[in-house]
Backbone bond lengths (Angstrom), bond angles and torsions (degrees), N, CA, C in turn:
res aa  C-N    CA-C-N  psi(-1)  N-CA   C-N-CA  omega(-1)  CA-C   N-CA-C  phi
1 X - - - 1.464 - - 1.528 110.49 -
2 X 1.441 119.92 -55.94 1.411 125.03 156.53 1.743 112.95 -19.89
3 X 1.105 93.64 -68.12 1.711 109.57 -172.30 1.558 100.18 -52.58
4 X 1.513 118.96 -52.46 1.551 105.35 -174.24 1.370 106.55 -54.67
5 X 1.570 129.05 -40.93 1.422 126.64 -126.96 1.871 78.88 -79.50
6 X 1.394 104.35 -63.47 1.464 98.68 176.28 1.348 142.55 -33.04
7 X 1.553 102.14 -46.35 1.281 109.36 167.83 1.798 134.86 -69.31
8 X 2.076 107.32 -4.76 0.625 113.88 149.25 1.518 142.18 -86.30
9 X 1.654 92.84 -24.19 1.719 106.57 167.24 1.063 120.66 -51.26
10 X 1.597 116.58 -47.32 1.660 123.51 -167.67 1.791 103.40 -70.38
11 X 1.403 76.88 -61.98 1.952 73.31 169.13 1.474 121.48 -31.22
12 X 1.544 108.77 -79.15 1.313 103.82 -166.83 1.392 130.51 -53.68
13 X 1.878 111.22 -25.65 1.128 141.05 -179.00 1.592 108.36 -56.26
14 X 1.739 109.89 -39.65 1.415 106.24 -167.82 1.315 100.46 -96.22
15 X 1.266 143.56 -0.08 1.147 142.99 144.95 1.697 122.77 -55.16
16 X 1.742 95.81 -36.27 1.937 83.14 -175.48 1.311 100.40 -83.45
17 X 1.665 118.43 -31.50 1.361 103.99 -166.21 1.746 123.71 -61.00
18 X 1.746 100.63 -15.87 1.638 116.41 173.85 1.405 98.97 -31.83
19 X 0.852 88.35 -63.23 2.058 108.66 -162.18 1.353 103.89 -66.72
20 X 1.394 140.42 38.57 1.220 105.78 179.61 1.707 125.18 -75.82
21 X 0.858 126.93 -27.16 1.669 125.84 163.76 1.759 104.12 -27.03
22 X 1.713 94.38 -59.49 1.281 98.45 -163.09 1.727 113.50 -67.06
23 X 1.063 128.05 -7.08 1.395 145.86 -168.47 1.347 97.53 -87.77
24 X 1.282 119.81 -64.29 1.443 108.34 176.92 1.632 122.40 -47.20
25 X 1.598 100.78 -36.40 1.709 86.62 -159.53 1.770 84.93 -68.89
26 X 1.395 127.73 -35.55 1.404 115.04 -161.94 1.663 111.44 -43.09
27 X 1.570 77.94 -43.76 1.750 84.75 -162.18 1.875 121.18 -67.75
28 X 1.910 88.61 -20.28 1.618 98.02 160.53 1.433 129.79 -67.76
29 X 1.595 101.40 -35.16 1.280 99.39 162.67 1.710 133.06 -82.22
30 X 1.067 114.07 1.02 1.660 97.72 133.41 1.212 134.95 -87.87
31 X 1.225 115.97 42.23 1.674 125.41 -169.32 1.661 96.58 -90.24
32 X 1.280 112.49 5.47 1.817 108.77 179.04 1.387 130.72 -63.67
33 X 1.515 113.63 -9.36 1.661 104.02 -173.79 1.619 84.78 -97.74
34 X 1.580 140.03 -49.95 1.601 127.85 153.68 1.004 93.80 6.47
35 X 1.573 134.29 -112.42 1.019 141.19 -167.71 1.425 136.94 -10.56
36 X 1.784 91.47 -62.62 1.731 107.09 174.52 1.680 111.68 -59.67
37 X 1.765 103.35 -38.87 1.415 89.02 171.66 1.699 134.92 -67.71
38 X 1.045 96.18 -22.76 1.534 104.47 167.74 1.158 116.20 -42.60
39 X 1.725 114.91 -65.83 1.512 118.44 -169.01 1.541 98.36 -85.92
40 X 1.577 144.56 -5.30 1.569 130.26 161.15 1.621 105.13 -81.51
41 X 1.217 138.81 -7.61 1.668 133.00 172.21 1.303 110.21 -75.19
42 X 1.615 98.76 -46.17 1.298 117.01 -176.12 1.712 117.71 -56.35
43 X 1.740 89.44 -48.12 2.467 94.07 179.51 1.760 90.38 -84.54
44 X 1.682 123.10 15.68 1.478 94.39 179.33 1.852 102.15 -103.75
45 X 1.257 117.34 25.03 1.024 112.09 -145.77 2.200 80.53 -94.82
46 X 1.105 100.52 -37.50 1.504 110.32 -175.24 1.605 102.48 -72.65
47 X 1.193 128.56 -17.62 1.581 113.83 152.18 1.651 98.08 92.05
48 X 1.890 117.84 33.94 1.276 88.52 175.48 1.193 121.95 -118.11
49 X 1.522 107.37 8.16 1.915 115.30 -174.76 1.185 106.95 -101.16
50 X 0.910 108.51 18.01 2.122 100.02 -171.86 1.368 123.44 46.82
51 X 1.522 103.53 42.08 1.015 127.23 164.72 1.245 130.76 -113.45
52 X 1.600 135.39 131.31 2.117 106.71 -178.52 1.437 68.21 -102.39
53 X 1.623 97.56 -179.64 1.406 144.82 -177.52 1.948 110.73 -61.51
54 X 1.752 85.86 -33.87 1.546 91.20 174.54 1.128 104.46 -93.99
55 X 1.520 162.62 8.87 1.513 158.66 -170.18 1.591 76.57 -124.20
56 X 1.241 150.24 -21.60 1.359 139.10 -170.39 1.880 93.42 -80.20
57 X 0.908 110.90 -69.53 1.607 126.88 168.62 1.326 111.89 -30.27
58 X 1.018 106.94 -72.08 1.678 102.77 -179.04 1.489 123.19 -51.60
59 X 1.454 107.14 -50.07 1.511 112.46 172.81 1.304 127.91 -62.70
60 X 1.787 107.36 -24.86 1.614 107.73 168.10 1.587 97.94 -75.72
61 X 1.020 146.78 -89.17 1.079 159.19 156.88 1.693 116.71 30.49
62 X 1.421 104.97 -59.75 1.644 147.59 142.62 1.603 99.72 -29.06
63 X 1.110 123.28 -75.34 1.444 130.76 -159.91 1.879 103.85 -84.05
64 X 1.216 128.27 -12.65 1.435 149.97 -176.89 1.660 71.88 -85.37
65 X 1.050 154.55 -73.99 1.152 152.54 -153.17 1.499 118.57 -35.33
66 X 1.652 75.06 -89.43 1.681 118.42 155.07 2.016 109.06 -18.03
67 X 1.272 104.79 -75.93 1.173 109.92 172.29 1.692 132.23 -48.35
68 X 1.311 92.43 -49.56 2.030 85.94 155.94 1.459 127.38 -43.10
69 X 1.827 98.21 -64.64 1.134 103.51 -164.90 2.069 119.10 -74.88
70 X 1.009 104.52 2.13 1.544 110.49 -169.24 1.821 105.12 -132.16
71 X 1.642 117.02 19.13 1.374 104.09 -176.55 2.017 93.04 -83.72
72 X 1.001 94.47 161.52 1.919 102.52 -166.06 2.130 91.07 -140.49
73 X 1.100 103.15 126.87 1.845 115.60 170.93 1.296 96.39 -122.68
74 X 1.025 151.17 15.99 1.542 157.89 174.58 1.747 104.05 -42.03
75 X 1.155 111.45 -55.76 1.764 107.57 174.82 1.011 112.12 -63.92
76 X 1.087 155.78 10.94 1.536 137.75 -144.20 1.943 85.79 -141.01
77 X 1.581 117.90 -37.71 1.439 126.51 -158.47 1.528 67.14 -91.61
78 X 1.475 139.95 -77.46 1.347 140.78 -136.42 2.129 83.06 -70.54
79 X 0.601 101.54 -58.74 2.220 79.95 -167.61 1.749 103.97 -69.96
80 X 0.860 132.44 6.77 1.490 125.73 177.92 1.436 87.46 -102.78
81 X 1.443 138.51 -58.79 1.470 133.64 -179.55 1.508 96.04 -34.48
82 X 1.768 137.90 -94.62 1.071 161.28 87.74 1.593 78.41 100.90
83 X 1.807 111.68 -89.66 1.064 158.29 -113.74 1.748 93.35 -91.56
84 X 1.723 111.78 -59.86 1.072 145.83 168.41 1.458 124.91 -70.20
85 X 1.098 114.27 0.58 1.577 125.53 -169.37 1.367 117.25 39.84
86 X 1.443 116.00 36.34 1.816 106.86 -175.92 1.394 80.34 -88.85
87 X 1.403 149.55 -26.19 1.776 131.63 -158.77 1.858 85.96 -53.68
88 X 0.839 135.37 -34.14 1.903 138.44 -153.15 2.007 84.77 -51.00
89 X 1.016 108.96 -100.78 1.491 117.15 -157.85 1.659 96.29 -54.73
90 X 1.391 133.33 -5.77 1.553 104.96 158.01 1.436 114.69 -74.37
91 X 1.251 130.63 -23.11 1.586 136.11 -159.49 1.669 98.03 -78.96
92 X 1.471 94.53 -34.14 1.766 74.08 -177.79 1.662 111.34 -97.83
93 X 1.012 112.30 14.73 2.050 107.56 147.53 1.145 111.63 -60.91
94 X 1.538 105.25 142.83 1.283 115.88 171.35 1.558 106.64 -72.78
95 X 1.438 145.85 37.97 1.234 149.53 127.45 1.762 139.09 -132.38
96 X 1.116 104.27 160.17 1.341 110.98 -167.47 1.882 118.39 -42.16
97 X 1.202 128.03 137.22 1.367 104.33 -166.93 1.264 106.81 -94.73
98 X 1.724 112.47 1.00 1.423 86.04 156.86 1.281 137.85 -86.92
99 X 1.465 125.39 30.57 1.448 117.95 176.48 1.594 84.67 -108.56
100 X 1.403 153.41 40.66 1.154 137.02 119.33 1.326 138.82 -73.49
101 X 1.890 102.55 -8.13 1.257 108.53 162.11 1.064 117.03 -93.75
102 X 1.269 112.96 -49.57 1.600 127.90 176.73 1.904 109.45 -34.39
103 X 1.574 118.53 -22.98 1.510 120.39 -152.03 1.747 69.21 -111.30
104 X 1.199 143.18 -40.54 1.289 131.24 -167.10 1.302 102.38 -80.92
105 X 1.362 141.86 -39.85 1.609 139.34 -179.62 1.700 105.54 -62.25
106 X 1.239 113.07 -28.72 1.744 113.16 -162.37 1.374 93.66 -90.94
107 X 1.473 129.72 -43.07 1.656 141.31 168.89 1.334 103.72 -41.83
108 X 1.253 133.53 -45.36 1.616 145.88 -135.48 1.790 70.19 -102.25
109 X 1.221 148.79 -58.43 1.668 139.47 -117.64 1.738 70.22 -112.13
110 X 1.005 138.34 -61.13 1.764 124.55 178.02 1.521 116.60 -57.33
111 X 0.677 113.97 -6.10 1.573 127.90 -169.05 1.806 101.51 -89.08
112 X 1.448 107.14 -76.74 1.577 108.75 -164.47 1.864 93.23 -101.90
113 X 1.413 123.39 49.34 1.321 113.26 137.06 1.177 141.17 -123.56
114 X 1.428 106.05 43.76 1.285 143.76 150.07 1.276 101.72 -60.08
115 X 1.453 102.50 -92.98 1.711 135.13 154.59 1.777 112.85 6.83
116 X 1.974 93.10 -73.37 1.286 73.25 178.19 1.781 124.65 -90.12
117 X 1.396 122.55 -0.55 1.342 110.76 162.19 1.343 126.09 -62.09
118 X 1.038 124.54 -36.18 1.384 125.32 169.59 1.712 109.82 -66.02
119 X 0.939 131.62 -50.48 1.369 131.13 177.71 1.853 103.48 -44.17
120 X 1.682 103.61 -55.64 1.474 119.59 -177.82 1.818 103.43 -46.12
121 X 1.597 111.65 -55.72 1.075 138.64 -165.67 1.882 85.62 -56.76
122 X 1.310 129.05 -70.09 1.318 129.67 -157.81 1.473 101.40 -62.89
123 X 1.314 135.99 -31.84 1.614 138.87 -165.64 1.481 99.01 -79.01
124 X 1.589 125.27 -39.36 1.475 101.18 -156.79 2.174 79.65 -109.06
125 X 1.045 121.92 8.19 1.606 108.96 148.65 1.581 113.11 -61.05
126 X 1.237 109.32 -54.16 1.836 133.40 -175.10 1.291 92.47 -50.05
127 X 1.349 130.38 -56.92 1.372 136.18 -130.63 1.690 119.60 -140.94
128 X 1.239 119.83 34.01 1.193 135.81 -132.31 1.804 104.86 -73.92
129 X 1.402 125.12 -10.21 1.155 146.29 -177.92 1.731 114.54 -77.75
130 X 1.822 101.91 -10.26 0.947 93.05 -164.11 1.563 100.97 -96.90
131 X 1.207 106.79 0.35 1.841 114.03 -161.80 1.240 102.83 -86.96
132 X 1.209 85.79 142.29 1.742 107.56 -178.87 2.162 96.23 -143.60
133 X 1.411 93.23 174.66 1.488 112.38 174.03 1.571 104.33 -140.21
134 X 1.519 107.97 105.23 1.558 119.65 -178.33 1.927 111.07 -63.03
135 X 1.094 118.40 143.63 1.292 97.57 -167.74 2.094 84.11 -84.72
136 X 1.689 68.04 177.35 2.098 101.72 -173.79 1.606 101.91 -43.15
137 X 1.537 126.13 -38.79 1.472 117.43 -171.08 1.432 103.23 -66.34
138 X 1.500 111.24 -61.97 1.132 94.20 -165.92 1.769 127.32 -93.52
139 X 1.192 109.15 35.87 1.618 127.60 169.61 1.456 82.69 -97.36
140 X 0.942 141.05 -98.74 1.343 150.63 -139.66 1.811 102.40 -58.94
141 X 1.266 137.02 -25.35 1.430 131.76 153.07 1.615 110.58 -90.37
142 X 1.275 123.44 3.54 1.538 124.24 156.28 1.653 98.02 -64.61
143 X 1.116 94.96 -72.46 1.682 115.63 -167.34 1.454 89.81 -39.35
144 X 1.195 130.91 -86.29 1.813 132.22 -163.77 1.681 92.05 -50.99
145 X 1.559 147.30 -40.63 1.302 112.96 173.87 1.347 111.65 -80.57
146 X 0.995 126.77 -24.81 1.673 124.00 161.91 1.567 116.67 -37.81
147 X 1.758 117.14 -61.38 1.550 102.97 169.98 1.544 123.64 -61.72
148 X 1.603 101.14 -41.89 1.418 97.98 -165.14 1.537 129.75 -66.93
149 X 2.064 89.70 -20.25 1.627 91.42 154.62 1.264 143.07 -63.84
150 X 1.732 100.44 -43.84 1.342 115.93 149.87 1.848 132.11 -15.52
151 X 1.746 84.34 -65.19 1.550 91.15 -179.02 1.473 121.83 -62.62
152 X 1.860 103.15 -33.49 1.722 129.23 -159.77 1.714 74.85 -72.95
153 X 1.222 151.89 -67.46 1.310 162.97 -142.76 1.959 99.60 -69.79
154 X 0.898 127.95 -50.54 1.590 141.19 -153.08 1.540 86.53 -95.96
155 X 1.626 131.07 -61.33 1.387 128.58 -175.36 1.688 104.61 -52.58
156 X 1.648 127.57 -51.65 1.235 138.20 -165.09 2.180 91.10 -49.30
157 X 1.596 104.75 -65.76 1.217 106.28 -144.67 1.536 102.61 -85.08
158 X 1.809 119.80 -20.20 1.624 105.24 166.27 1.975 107.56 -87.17
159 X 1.533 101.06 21.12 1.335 77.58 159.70 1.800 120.33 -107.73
160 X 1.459 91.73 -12.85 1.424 106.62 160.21 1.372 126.88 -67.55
161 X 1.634 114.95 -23.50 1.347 112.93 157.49 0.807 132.20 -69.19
162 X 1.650 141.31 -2.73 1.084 136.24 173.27 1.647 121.15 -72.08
163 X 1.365 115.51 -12.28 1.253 124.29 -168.14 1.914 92.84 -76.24
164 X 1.641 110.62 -7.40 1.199 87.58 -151.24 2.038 97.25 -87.57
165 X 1.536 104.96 27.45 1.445 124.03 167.64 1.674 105.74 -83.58
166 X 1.355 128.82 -15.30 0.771 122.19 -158.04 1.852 104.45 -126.85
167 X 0.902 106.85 -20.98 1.592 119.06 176.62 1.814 120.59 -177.35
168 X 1.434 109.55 145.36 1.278 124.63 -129.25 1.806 96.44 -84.27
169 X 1.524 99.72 -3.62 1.832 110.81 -170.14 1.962 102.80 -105.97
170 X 0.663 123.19 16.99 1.730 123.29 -169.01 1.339 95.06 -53.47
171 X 1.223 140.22 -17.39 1.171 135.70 -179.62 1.769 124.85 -76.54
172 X 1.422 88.66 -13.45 1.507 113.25 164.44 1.543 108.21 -61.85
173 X 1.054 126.54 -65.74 1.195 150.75 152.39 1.952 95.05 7.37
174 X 1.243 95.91 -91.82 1.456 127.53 -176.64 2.103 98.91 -38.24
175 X 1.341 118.43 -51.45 0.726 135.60 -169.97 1.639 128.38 -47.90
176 X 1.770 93.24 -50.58 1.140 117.06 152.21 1.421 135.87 -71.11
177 X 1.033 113.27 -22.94 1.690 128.58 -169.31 1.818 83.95 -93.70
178 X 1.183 115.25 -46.87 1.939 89.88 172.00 1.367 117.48 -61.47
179 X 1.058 130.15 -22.86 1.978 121.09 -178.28 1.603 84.03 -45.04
180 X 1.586 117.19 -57.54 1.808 119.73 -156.11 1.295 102.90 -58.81
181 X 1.476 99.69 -40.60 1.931 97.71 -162.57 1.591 96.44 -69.17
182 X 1.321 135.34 -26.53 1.864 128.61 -145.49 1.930 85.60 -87.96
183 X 1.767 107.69 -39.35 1.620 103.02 -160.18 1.688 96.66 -83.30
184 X 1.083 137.30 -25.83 2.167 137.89 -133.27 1.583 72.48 -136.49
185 X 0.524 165.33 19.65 1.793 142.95 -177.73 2.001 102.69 -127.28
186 X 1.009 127.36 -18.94 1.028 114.68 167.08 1.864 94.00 120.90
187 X 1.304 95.60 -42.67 1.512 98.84 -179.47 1.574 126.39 3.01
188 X 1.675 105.09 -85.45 1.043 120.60 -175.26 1.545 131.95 -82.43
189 X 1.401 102.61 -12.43 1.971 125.39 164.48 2.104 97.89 -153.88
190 X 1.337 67.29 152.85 1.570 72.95 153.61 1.593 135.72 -66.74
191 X 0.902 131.75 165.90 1.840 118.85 -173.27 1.284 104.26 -92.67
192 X 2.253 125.87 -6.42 1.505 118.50 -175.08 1.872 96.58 -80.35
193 X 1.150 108.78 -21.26 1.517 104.64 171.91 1.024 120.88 -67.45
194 X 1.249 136.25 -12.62 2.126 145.45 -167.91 1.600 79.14 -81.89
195 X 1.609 108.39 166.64 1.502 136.72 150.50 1.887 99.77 -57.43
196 X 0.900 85.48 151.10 1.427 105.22 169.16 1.545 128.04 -66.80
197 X 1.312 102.75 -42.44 1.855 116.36 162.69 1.629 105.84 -45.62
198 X 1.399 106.06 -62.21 1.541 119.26 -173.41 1.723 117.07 -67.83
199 X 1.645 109.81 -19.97 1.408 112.61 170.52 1.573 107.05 -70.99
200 X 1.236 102.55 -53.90 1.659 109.13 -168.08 1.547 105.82 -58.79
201 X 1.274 108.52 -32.17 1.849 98.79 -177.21 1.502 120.26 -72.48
202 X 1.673 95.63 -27.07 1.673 110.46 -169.96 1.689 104.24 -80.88
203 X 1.083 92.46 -7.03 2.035 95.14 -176.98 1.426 90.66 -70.41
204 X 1.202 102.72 -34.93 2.384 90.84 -167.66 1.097 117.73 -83.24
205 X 1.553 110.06 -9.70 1.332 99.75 161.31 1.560 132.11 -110.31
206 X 1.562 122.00 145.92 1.421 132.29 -145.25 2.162 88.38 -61.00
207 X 1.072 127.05 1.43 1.496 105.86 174.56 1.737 127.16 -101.25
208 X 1.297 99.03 29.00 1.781 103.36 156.59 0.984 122.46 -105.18
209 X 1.449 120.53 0.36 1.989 127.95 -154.19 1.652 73.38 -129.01
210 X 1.257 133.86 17.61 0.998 109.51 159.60 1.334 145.39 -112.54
211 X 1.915 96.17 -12.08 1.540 110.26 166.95 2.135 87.02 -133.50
212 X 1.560 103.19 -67.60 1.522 85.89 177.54 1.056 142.63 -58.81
213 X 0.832 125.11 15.35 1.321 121.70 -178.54 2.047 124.96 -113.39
214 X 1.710 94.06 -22.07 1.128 111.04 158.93 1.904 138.93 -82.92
215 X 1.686 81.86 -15.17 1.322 103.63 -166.49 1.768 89.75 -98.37
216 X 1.197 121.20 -49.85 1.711 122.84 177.58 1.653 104.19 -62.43
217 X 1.297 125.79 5.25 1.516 111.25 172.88 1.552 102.01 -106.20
218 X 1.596 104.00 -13.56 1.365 98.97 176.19 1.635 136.42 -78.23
219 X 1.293 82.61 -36.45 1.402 112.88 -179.78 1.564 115.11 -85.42
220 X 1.651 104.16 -9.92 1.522 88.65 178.50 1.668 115.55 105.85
221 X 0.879 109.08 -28.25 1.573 115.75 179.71 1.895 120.27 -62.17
222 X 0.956 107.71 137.33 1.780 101.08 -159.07 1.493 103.62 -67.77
223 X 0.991 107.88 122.88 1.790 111.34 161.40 1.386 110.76 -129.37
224 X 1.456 99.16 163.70 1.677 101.40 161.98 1.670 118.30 -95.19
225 X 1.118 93.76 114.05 1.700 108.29 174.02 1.651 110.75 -56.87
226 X 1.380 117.49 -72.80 1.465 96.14 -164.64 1.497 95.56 -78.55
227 X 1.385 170.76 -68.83 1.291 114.24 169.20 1.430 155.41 -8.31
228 X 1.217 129.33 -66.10 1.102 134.10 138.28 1.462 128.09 -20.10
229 X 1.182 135.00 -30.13 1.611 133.65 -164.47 1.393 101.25 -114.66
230 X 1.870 117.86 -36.64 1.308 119.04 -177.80 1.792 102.25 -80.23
231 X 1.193 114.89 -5.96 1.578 117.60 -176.29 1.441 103.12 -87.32
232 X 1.214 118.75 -35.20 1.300 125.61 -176.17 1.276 133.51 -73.83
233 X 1.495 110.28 -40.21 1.769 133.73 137.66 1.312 141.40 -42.12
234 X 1.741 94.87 -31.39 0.926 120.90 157.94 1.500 151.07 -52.66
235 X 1.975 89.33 -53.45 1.288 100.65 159.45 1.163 112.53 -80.59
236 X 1.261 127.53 -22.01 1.820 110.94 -173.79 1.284 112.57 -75.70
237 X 1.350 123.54 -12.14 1.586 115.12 171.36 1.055 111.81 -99.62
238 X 1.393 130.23 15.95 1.626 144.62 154.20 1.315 112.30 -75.92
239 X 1.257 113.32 -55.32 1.193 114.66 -158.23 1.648 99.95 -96.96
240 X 1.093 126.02 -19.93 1.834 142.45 172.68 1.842 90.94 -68.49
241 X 1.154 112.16 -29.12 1.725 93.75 -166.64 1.532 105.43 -104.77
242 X 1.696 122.00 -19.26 1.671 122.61 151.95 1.220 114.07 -75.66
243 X 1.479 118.65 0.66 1.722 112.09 -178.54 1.857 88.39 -91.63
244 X 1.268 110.48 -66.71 1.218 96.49 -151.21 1.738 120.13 -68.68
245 X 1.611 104.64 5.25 1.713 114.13 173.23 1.728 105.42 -73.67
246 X 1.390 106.92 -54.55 1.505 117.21 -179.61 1.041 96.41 -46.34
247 X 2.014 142.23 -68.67 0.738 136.05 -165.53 1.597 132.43 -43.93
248 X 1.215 112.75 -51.33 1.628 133.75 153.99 1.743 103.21 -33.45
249 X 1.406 86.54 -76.06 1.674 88.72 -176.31 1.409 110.81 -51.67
250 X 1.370 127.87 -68.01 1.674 115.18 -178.18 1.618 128.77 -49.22
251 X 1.524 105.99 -15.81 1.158 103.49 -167.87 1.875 101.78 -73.30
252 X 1.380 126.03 -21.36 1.307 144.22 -162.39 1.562 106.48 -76.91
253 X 1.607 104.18 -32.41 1.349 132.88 172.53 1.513 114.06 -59.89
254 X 1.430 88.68 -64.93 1.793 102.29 -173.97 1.291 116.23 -19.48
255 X 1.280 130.13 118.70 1.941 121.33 151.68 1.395 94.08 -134.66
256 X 1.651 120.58 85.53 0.591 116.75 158.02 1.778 123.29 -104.84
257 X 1.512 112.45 152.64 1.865 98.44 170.82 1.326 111.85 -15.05
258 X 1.277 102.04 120.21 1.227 123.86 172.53 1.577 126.06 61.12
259 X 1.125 109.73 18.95 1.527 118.50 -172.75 1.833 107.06 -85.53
């Protein structure tokens, strides 16, 4: 099993590195919370979120992280397979075809963090006020919400691919479910800036454990951990147990080449 996992890493690995031009722009285009921090330093200057300009920085910075390591295209490879009938000759491997994405998403996160250290490296040259060194606890429960978002992120959107058994746009799907993820996910502010009504509702749903919540353990910001970690587990065996029904069911669907 060892031996496969590797032999899928290298593979997929020498495929992203082909592209490197194209790797960078990816990795530029998560350059979006940059942005957001710009204009939150800027409204922190009036002192009213309990935020300074430097806790604004860090936490975008934090979530620039976040965003490398947990971006997921899984619908887009799963409905073009679908669409194209290449899913045909994965079904008859003796394994699941989703660890051909799964070996291409983990390839893609070794691949452009090069990419993003140097980017990291150029922001706190620019910005040198903003650096800090998180102690050992909370790097090491960054890191475990870092994968498990990862996973909570990849389970959410290949379970949305399964629809793409059922129609040729499932990627629509995905499309819509980001409006939720860009506003409830921390993305664009942190969630200690929301009203409180609107914090407490957004806790139940699986999109704060998916950028804030990994990024506020980094930075220091108070959360609840075993909430947070059992929420996160949570959803993945939610969405792991509607993935693998669709799956059953679509597969009955399938006519694809050669199926």
């Amino acid at each position: 099993m060892i031996r496969k996992c590797l032999t899928f890493l290298s593979v997929y690995y020498a495929y992203t590195v082909e592209y490197r031009a194209e790797m960078i722009l990816w990795v530029l285009s998560g350059s979006l919370p940059i942005i957001f921090m710009g204009v939150w330093m800027q409204a922190a200057q009036g002192g009213q979120f309990g935020f300074t300009p430097v806790d604004f920085a860090r936490y975008f910075i934090t979530v620039f992280i976040v965003r490398q390591f947990t971006a997921v295209w899984v619908i887009w490879d799963f409905e073009r397979e679908i669409v194209e009938g290449k899913l045909s000759p994965r079904l008859l491997q003796p394994l699941d075809p989703v660890w051909h994405f799964v070996s291409a998403h983990v390839a893609d996160r070794i691949a452009r963090m090069q990419f993003s250290i140097i980017l990291m490296a150029l922001f706190f040259m620019l910005y040198p006020q903003a650096f800090w060194l998180p102690n050992l606890g909370n790097l090491l429960l960054f890191i475990l919400a870092l994968v498990l978002g990862f996973a909570l992120r990849f389970v959410i959107q290949y379970t949305f691919a399964m629809f793409a058994f059922w129609t040729e746009r499932a990627s629509a799907l995905e499309e819509l479910w980001v409006l939720f993820y860009l506003f409830l996910s921390g993305l664009i502010a942190p969630l200690d800036v929301f009203p409180e009504s609107v914090r407490t509702i957004v806790m139940f749903t699986p999109f704060p454990y998916l950028v804030n919540f990994p990024a506020s353990i980094l930075v220091g910001l108070p959360v609840d951990l075993g909430r947070g970690f059992l929420s996160i587990l949570g959803w993945i065996l939610v969405f792991l147990g509607v993935n693998r029904l669709l799956w059953r069911a679509g597969l009955k669907r399938y006519s694809g080449m050669g199926a």
